[in-house]
N, C-alpha and C positions, 0 to 999 in steps of 0.2 A: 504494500500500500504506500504510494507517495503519498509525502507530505506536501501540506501548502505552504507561501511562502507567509512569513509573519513581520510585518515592519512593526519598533519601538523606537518611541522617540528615545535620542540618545542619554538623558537625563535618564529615563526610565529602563535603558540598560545598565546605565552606568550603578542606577540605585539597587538593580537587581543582581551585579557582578557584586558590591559590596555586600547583601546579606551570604551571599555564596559563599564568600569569603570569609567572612564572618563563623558559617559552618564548619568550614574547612577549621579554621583555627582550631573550633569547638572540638572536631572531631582528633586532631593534631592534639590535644592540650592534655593536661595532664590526667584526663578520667577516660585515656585512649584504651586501659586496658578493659576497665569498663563498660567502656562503650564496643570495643570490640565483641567481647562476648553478649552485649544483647544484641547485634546488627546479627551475629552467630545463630541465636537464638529465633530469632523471627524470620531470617530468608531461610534456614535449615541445612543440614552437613553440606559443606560441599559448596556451595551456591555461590557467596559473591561477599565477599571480607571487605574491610574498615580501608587498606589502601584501593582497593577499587573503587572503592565508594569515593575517595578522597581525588583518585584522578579524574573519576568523571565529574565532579563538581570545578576543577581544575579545567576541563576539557569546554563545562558551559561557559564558566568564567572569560576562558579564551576567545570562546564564539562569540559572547556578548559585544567583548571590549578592543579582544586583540591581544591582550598584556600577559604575561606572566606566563607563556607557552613553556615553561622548563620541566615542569610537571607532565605536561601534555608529552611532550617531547623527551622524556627521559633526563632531565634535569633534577629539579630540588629533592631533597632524603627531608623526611619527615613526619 
């Protein structure tokens, strides 16, 4: 199924790269072990862990803004 295409105005990407951001931090910080095991917990064995969670909010952020592609791109540890 394609997607359509979706325009935001740039304020409203920009305000949406920052809550993203913001996640990310959340999920980087220091209750990562925490939070790992309940992301563990509710997609079930196997499925989709705490760094992938974290690149693909990385990967939105990117698409929003443009910025900060090292994550996206195999850059920052975190």
């Amino acid at each position: 199924m394609a997607a359509g295409q979706v325009w935001l105005a740039g304020e409203d990407a920009a305000e949406l790269a920052q809550l993203l951001e913001f996640v990310d931090d959340w999920l980087g910080g220091p209750d990562r072990a925490l939070l790992t095991d309940s992301l563990a917990r509710f997609v079930g064995a196997g499925g989709y862990d705490l760094e992938a969670l974290r690149v693909d909010v990385a990967r939105f952020v990117f698409l929003l803004i443009g910025q900060d592609g090292e994550r996206v791109f195999g850059g920052r540890d975190g």
